[in-house]
C-alpha positions in Angstrom: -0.3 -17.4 -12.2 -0.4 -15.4 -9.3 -4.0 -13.5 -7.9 -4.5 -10.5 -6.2 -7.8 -9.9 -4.4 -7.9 -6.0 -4.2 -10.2 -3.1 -4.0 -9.7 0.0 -5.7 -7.1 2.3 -4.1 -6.8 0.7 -0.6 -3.7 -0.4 0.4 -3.8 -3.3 -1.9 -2.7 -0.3 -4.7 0.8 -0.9 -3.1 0.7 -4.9 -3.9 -0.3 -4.1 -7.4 2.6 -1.3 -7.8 5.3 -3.6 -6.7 3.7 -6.7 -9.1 3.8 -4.0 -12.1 7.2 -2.8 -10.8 8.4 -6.4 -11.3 7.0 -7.3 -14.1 5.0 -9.7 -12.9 2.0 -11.0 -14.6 -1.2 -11.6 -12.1 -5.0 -11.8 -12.4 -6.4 -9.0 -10.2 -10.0 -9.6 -8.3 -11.9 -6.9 -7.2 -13.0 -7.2 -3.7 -15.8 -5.2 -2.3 -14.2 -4.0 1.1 -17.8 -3.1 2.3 -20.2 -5.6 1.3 -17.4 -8.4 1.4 -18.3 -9.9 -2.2 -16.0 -10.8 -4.9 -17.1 -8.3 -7.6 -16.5 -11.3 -10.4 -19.0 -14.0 -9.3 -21.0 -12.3 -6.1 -19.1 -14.8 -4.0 -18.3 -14.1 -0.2 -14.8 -13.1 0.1 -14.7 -14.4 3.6 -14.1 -17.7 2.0 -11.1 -16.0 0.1 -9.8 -14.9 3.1 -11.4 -15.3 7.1 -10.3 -11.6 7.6 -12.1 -9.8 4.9 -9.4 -7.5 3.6 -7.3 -6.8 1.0 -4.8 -7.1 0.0 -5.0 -11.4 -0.5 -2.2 -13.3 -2.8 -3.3 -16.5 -4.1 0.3 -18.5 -4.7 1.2 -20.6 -7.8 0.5 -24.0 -4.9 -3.1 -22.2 -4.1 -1.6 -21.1 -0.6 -2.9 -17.9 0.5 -0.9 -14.9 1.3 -2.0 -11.7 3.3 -1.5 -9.0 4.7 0.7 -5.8 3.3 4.1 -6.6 4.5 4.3 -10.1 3.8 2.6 -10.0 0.6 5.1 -7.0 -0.8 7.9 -8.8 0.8 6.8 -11.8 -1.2 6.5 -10.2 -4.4 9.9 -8.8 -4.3 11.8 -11.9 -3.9 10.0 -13.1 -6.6 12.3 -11.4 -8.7 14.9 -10.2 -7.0 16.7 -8.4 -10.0 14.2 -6.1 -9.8 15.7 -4.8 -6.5 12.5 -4.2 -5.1 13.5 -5.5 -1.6 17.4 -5.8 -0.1 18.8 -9.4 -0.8 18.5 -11.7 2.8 21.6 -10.3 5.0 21.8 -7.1 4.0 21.1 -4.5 6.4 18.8 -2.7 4.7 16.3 -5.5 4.5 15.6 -5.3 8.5 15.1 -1.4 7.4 12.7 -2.3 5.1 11.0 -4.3 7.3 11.1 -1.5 9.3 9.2 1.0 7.0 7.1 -1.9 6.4 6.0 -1.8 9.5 5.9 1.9 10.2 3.9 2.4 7.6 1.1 -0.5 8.2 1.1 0.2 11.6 1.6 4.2 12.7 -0.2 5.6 9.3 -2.7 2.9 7.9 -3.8 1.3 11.2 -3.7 4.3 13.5 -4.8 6.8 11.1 -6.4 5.9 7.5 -8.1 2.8 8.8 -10.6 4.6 11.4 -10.6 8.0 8.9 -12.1 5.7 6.4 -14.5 3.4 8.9 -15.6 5.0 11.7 -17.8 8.1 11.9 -16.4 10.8 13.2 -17.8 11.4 16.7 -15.1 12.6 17.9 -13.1 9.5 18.6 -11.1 10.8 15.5 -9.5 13.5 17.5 -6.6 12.1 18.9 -5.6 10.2 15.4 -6.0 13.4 14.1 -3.8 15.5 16.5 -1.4 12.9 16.2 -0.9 12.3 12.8 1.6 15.2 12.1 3.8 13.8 14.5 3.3 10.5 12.8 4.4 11.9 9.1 7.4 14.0 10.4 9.1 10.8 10.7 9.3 9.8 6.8 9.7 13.6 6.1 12.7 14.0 8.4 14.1 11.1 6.5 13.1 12.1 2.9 14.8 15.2 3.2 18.1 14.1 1.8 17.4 11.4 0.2 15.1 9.9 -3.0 13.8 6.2 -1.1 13.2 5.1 1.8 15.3 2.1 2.0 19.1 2.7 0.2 19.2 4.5 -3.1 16.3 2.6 -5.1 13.0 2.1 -5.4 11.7 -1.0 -2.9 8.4 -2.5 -1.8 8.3 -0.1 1.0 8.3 3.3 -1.6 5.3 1.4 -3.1 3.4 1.3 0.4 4.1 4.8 1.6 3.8 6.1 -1.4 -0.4 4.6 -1.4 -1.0 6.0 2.2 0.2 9.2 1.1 -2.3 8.9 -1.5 -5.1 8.5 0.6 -3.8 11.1 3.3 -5.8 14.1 1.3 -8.9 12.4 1.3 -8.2 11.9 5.1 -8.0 15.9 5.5 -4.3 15.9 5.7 -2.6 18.0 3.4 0.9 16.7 2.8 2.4 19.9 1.2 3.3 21.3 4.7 6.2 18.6 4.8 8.6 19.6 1.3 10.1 16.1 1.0 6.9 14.6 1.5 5.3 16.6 -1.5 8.4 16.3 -3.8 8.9 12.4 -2.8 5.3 11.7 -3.5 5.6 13.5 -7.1 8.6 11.5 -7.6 7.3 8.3 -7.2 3.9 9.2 -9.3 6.2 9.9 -12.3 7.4 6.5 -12.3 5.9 4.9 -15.1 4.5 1.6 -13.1 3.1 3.4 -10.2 1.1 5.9 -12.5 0.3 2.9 -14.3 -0.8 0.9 -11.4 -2.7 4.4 -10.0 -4.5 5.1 -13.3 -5.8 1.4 -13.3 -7.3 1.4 -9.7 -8.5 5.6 -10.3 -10.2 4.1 -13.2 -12.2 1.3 -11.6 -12.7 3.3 -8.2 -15.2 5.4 -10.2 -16.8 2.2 -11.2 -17.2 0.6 -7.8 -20.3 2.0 -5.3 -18.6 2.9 -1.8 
């Protein structure tokens, strides 16, 4: 069976929306993303994975899979019937990679990631002033349509749809961008994501910051 090292509500949330999308059966270990110890046994999750973050699939072989993009990517093809990714040669799977890799990269990485870690000094500004910018971009795109990538649900709705999530938190209020706000109430009202957000809502309260 597969494993999923996670922590409550980080981007790992999007790993566990696409596995309950699916259908998939995993067990789920709580990783502490700030004292780096596997909640089950106290054990150092460095030896789970060298770089100490979530989200970390362990394969049927043992083999160890991270990193968002790959790991949802993986999932997916897992069971393809679930149409959570576009089949290899189809178009839309380079535009899923795409969002993929938007996402991870212009919203996570350049904006949630040093919200969440750093103090802010004042090294936050730019982030900040750049961040509308940033989310015009999916809200542009969301303004006609109901997904990101063709007209279904895909691994990619299941990772914006977790840094939108966390955008409030982060100070940003997303209700200035329409599509953003109806999109992100849309996906919420799908059974599995509100499953998957319940779960993690649940044990966040659990787990000391």
């Amino acid at each position: 069976m597969l494993q999923l090292y996670f922590f409550p509500m980080a981007c790992s949330l999007a790993s566990r929306i696409a596995l309950t999308e699916a259908g998939i059966e995993a067990n789920y270990h709580l990783a502490h993303i700030w004292t780096k110890k596997v909640v089950d046994d106290g054990s150092d999750f460095h030896d789970v994975s060298p770089k100490g973050a979530v989200p970390v699939l362990v394969l049927e072989n043992g083999e160890r899979l991270t990193e968002s993009a790959a790991v949802l990517q993986y999932i997916a093809d897992l069971k393809p019937e679930a149409g959570l990714a576009p089949q290899s040669g189809d178009p839309d799977r380079y535009r899923l990679q795409e969002w993929l890799s938007f996402i991870g990269a212009e919203i996570h990485k350049a904006f949630l990631f040093p919200t969440f870690w750093y103090k802010d000094d004042g090294s936050l500004a730019k982030p900040r002033a750049r961040i509308a910018q940033t989310l015009s971009v999916p809200a542009a795109h969301l303004a006609d349509r109901e997904f990101l990538v063709g007209n279904r649900f895909t691994v990619a709705d299941a990772h914006l749809t977790w840094a939108l999530l966390l955008l409030r938190p982060a100070g940003v209020d997303i209700a200035q961008w329409q599509s953003l706000r109806s999109y992100l109430e849309r996906m919420q009202a799908r059974p599995a994501v509100k499953e998957a957000i319940a779960t993690e809502m649940a044990l966040r309260k659990t787990v000391a910051a």
